[in-house]
Structure formats: C-alpha cells, structure tokens
SEDRENLO-909615 format. One record per residue (C-alpha): x, y, z; residue number from 1; residue in three letters. Coordinates in steps of 0.02 Angstrom, whole numbers, plus 50000, padded with zeros to 5 digits. Example, Ala and Ser with C-alpha at 12.3 -4.5 7.8 and 13.67 -1.06 7.14 Angstrom:
// SEDRENLO-909615
     c1     c2     c3  seq  type
  50615  49775  50390    1   ala
  50684  49947  50357    2   ser
END
This chain:
// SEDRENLO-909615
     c1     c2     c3  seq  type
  56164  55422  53617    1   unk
  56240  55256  53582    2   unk
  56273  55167  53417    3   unk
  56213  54998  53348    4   unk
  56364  54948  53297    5   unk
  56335  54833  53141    6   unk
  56487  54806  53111    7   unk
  56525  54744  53294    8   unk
  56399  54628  53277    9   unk
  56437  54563  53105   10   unk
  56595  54527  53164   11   unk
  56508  54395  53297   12   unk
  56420  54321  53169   13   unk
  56564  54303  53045   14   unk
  56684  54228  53186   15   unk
  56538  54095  53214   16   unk
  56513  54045  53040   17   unk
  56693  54052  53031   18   unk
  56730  53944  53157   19   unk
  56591  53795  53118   20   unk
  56638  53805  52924   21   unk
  56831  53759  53001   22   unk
  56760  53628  53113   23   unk
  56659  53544  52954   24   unk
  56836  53551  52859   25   unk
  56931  53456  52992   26   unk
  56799  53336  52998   27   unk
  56808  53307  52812   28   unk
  56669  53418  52756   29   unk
  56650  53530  52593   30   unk
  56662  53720  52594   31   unk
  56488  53770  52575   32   unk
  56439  53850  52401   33   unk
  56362  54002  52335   34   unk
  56269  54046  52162   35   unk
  56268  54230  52129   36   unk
  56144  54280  52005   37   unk
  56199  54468  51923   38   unk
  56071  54544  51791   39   unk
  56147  54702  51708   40   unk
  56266  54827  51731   41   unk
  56230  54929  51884   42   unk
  56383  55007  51976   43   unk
  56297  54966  52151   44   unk
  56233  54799  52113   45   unk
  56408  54752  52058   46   unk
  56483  54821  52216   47   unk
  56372  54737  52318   48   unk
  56399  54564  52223   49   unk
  56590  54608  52249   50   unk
  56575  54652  52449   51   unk
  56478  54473  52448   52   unk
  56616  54390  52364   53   unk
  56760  54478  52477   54   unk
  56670  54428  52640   55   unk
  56629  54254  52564   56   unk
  56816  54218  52537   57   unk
  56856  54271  52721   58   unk
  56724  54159  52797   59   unk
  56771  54000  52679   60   unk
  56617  54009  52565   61   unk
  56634  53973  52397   62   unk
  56527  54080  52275   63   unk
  56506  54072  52081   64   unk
  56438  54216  52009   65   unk
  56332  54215  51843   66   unk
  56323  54365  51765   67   unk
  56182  54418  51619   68   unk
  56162  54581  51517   69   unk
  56074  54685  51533   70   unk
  55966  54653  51389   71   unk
  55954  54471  51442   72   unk
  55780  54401  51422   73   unk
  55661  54327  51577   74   unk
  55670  54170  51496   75   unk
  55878  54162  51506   76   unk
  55887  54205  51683   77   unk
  55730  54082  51710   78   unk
  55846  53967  51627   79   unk
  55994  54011  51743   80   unk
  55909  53961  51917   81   unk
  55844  53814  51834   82   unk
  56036  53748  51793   83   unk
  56081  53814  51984   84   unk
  55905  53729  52058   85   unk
  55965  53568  51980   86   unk
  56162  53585  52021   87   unk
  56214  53465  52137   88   unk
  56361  53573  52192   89   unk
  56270  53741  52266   90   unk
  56214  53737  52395   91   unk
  56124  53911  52387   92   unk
  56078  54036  52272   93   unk
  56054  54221  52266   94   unk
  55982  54322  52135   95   unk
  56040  54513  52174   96   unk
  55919  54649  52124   97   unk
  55851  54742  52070   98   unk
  55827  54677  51905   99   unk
  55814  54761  51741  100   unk
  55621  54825  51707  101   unk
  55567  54678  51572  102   unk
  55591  54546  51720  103   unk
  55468  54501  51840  104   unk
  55541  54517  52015  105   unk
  55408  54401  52096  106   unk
  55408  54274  51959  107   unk
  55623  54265  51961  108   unk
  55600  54242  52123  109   unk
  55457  54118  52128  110   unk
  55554  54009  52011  111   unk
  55715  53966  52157  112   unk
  55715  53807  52241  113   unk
  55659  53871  52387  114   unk
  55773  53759  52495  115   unk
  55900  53849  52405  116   unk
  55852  54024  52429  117   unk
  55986  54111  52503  118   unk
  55892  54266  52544  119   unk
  55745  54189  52636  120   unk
  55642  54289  52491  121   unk
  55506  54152  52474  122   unk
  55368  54140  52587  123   unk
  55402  53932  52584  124   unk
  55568  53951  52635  125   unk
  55611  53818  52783  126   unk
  55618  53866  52938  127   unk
  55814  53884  52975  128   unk
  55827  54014  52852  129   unk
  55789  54189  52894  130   unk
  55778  54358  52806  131   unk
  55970  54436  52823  132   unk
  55895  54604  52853  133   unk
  55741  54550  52968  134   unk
  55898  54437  53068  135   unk
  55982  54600  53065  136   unk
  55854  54726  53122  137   unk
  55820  54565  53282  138   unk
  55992  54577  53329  139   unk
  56008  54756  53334  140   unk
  55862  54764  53439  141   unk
  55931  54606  53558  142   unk
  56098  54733  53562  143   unk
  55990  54871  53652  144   unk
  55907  54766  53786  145   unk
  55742  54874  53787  146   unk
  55605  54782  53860  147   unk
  55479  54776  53707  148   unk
  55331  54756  53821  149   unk
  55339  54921  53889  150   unk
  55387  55004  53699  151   unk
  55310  55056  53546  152   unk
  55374  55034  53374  153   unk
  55358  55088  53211  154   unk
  55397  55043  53029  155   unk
  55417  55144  52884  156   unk
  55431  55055  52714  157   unk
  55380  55077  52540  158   unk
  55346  54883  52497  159   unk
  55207  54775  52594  160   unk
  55315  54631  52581  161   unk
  55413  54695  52670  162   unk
  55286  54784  52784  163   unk
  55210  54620  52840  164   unk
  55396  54546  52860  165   unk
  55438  54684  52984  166   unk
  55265  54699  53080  167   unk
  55274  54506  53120  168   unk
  55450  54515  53153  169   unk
  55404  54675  53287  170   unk
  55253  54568  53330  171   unk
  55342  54426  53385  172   unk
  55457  54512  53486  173   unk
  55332  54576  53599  174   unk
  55307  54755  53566  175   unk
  55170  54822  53658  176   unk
  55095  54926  53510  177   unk
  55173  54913  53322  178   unk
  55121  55044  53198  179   unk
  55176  55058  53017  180   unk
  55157  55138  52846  181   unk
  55197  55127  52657  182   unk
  55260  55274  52577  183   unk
  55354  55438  52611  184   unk
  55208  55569  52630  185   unk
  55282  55671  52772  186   unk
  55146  55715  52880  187   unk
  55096  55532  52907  188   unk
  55278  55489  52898  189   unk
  55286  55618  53044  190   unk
  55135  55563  53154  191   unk
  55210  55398  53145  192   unk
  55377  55425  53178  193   unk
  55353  55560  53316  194   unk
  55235  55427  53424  195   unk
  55326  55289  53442  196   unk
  55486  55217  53544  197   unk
  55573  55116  53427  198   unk
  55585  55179  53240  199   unk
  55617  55061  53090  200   unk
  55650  55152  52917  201   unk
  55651  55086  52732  202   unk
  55582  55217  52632  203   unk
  55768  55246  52541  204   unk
  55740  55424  52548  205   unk
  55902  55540  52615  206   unk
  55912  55626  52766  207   unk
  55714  55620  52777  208   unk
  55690  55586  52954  209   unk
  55732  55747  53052  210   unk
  55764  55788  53250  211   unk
  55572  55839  53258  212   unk
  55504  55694  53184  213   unk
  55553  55590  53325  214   unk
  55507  55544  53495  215   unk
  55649  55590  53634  216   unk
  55747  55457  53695  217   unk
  55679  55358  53527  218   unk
  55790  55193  53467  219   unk
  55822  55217  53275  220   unk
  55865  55064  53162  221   unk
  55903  55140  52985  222   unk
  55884  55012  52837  223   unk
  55859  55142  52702  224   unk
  56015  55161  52598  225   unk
  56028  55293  52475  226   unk
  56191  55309  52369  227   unk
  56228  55502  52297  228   unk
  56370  55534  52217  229   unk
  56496  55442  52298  230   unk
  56420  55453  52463  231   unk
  56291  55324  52554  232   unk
  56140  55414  52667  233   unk
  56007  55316  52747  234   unk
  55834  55374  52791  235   unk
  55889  55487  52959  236   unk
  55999  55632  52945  237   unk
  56096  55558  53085  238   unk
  56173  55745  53171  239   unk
  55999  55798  53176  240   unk
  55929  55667  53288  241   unk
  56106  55604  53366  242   unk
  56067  55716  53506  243   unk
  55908  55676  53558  244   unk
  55921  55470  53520  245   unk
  55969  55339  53665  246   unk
  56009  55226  53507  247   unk
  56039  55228  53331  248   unk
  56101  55139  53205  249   unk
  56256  55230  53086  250   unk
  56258  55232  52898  251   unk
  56367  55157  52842  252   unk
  56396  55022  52960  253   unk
  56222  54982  53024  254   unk
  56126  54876  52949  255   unk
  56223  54816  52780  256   unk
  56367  54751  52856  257   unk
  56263  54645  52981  258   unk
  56144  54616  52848  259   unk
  56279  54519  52729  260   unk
  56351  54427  52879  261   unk
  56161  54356  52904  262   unk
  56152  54314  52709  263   unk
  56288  54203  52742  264   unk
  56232  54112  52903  265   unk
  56094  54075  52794  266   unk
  56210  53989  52668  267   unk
  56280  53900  52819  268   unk
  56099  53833  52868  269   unk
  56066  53770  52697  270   unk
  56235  53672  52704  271   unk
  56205  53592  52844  272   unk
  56026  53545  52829  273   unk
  56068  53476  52646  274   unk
  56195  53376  52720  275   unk
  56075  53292  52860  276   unk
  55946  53274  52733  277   unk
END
C-alpha cells in the first residue's frame, strides 16, 4: 500500500502560487483578494472558513470574510454577492456551505459573477478555473501513474452534480470503463465498488467502504468527510482495506488539504486573467 499524500502535494501547489504571487509583488502587482461568504453558526463551517484564512495568509492572499446569521434572509445574502459582484477590489468570491435550510443553494449560487466564482461551482465558469476537489481528485490520480486505459473506475456520490462533474472528469482522463452511483444502498454500493480498479467516494458516510467491498490491488481516492465527535472519518475504514490497496488516499490529509490549496490557485487564475482583461 502507498499513500496519496495530499498534503505532499498541496505543498507543490502552495509553493507555486507562492512563488508567482511574490513575482507579481516585485513587479508592482496587488496581492490577490478573497470574499468569504459565512451563513450561520456551524462549528465546521467556521473551521473551515478559518483553515482558508490561515493558508490564505501564508500564500499572500488577502481574504475578507462576511459573516450572516443564521436567521439571515435569502434576500440579505443575495444582497451580499451583489456588493462583492460589483466590488472592484475582490477579485474572487466564495460562498461556504452549506447554507441554512430557508436558502436556495442553487439560486445563491446562480447569483455570483461567475468570473468571480472561486469554487468553479457554476457551470459558466471560464475555462482557467477548475473545481478544487475535481483538480484534486486529477492530481491524485497523476501522483499514481496508472495507465487509465487499461483501468476501471468508479464513483460513489450522493449529488448528480457532482456525479456528472466526476464521470467527465474520469472520462476525460481516459479510463477504459467508468461506472458510478448516487446513494449509499450497500449492495449496489458493493457491486460497484468490488468491480472496479480505481474507487472514488463521496457518499459522507463513516467507515462504509470495507476490505470486501473492494477489488485487490484497487486505488482508493476518499472525498467523503465525516466529522464525529472530535474526530474526522471519510467514506473507507482505512485499516480494513490498507492491506489489500496499492493506493489510497488518508483521512485526514487526502483530499482537503489538496483541495484548499486548489481553491486558491483558482483565486490566483482569476487575478491574473482580471488583470489581462
């Protein structure tokens, strides 16, 4: 078994970004900017706005973050992107969710300027922005060097956004067969997941994927985070398969840290392309 090392890898990314966002500096450039959008008062969201922040400062990003109750109507958060769609000074904007249950998800979302959309969330996003966790799952895959043509994969997931995002993404890189399923009923959770090469989770249900639902020798990329307690499981119970893997990803430090390092590769994108507009 071998580990994805997210971590590893975020590290590449965040020396790149790094490295160019110095470079711009020198040569008189701004810091690029951030909008975070934060609805409510959940303990995760809030720590994943903060791990944002934390990495932001590292890299040289600014970020502003905007923060509603929880009680907050649509119409005031509608309100908010419109300021941030119109403000000259960010450069992109992220709305974390989930959101509180009297907001629509797909209108909020619908309503960023999508050349400002941080998270690649909008189908007319342009072209040099990419879903963070789509870039991540590609780069875990490049960090295996399988040979796709000769492989199967498979995605679990329980939204068909999502599900379309990740069979095009497994379509494009050449896959020879791509299967994939919404929802956590475990015998067609287990057909699935027991015939194919390389797995692909989402399903946010802990531990779920045991050593006999897999394939020997299978590659495992694990996006479903479930926090319990004060512990964070993903979709795999990792020392049931660990023996019979030839790659997995670890959670923590799979996809999430590669995942934010993406998000903000995507704020470097916007940057730049706003400032050769």
């Amino acid at each position: 078994m071998k580990l994805i090392d997210g971590r590893a890898l975020a590290e590449k990314v965040k020396d790149e970004i790094t490295i160019e966002i110095f470079k711009s500096l020198q040569a008189g450039g701004a810091r690029p900017s951030l909008a975070i959008v934060l609805v409510g008062d959940r303990p995760d969201s809030k720590i994943y706005v903060s791990l944002k922040e934390k990495e932001a400062k590292k890299l040289g990003v600014d970020t502003h973050r905007y923060e509603l109750a929880e009680n907050a109507s649509e119409e005031e958060l509608l309100d908010t992107i419109n300021f941030l769609n119109n403000d000259k000074n960010v450069d992109a904007i992220l709305v974390q969710l989930p959101l509180p249950e009297q907001m629509n998800v797909d209108k909020v979302m619908a309503a960023l300027n999508p050349l400002k959309d941080a998270d690649g969330f909008l189908d007319n996003h342009p072209d040099y922005v990419i879903s963070p966790v789509l870039a991540a799952v590609k780069l875990m895959l490049d960090d295996t060097k399988i040979e796709p043509k000769k492989l199967s994969a498979g995605a679990l997931y329980n939204s068909e956004v999502f599900g379309t995002a990740i069979t095009k993404l497994l379509q494009d890189y050449g896959f020879n067969k791509i299967v994939g399923i919404t929802g956590r009923d475990g015998e067609a959770v287990k057909k699935l997941s027991s015939s194919v090469d390389v797995l692909i989770t989402a399903i946010g249900v802990p531990l779920f994927i045991k050593d006999n639902m897999i394939k020997d020798n299978a590659v495992i990329i694990d996006i479903g985070i479930t926090k319990v307690g004060e512990k964070v499981y993903g979709d795999v119970d990792f020392d049931s398969v660990k023996d019979k893997v030839s790659y997995i990803t670890p959670v923590p430090g799979g996809v999430g840290p590669l995942t934010i390092a993406c998000l903000f590769k995507n704020v470097l994108s916007i940057y730049k392309n706003k400032k050769t507009a």
